[in-house]
Structures are given as C-alpha cells and as structure tokens.
C-alpha positions in Angstrom: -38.5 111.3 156.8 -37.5 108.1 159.2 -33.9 107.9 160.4 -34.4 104.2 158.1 -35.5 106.0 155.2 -32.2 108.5 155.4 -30.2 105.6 155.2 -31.3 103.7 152.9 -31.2 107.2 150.7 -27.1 107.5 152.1 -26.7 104.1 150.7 -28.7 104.3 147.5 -26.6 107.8 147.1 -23.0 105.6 148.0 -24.0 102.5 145.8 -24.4 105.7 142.8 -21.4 107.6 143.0 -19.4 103.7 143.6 -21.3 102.8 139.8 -20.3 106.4 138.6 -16.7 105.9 139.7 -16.5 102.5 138.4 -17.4 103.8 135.4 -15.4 107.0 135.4 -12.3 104.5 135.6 -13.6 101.9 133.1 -13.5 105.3 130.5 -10.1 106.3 131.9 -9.2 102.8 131.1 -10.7 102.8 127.6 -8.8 106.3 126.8 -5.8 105.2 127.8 -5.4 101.7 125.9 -6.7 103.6 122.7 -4.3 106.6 123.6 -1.3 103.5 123.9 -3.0 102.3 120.4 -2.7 105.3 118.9 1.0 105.9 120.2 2.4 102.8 119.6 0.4 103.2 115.7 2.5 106.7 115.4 5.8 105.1 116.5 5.4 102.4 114.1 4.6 104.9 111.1 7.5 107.1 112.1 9.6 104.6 112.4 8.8 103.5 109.0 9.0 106.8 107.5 12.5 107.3 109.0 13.5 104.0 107.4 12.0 104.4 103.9 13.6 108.4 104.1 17.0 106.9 105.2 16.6 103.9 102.2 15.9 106.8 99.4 18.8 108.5 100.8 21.0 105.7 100.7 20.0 104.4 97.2 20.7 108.1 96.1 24.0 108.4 98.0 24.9 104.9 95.9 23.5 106.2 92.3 25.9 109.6 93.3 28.6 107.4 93.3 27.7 105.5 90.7 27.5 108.2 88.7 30.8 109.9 90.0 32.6 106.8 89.6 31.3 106.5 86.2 32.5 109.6 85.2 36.1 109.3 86.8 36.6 106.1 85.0 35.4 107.5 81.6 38.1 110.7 82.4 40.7 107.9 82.9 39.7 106.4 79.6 40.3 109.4 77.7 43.4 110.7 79.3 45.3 106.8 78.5 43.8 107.3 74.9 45.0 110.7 74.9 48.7 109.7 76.4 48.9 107.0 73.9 47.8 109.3 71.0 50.2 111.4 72.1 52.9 108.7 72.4 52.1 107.2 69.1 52.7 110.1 67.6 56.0 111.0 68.6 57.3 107.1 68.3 58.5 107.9 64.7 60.9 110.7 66.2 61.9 108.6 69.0 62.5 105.3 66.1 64.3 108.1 64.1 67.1 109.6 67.0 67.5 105.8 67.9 68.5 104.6 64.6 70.8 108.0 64.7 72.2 107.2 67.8 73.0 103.6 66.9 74.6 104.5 63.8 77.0 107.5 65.7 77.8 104.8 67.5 78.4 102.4 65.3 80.6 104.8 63.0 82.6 105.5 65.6 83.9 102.4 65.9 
C-alpha cells in the first residue's frame, strides 16, 4: 500500500467518523427537543391537574359553607320562633300583673 493510498484511506476514515458525529449530534438534538416536548407537555398537565384539584376543593370548601351557613341560619330561625313562643305565652301573665299594678296604683290614690 502507497503512502497516497494511506491517505486517501486517513481521509475516507476522517470524512466517516465527521458524518458519524454529525449524526450522533443531529440524534442528541432530536432527543433533546422531544425530551423539552415531553417536559413542557408534563408541566402543562400538572399544572392543570393542580388547578382543576384546587377548583374541586374550592367549590367544596364553598358548598361546606353553604351548607353550614344554611344550617346556622335555620338554628336562628327556630330559636326566634322558639323565644317568641315562649314570649307569647307568658304575655297573658305579664297583661294580667300590669293591669294589677295599675289598679294598686290607681287605688291608692
């Protein structure tokens, strides 16, 4: 083998590994941009499964108080029923030691 033919083998051998590097980084690129894909495509599903999660939560935190609020009003509503019951029925008593009063104190004049 000529010193010419070595050569030109050295430089078919180069010009080989420069095409397999090429290609080595034209995969690297490839993997990465799908590996950016693929993270920015988990980001944007977490992110929306953090926001719908948060939503329920909210919307069950409201119906809670709803609810609660609900039931505290009703309470209220049947305590005032019950203190007016309550005052109804003793207004005859009351009516009766007021007209007593008035007329002690008219009789004693």
């Amino acid at each position: 083998m000529g010193r010419e033919e070595v050569l030109r083998r050295i430089r078919e051998a180069e010009d080989q590994v420069q095409a397999m590097v090429a290609e080595a980084e034209r995969q690297r690129d490839a993997v990465l941009a799908q590996a950016r894909r693929d993270a920015d495509r988990l980001v944007e599903e977490g992110l929306a499964s953090a926001d719908a999660s948060a939503e329920k939560a909210f919307n069950d935190a409201r119906e809670e108080a709803r609810r609660a609020s609900s039931v505290r009003v009703e309470e209220g509503r049947m305590a005032v029923a019950h203190e007016r019951a309550s005052a109804e029925a003793r207004m005859p008593v009351a009516v009766d030691k007021l007209i007593e009063d008035f007329e002690r104190a008219v009789l004693k004049t």
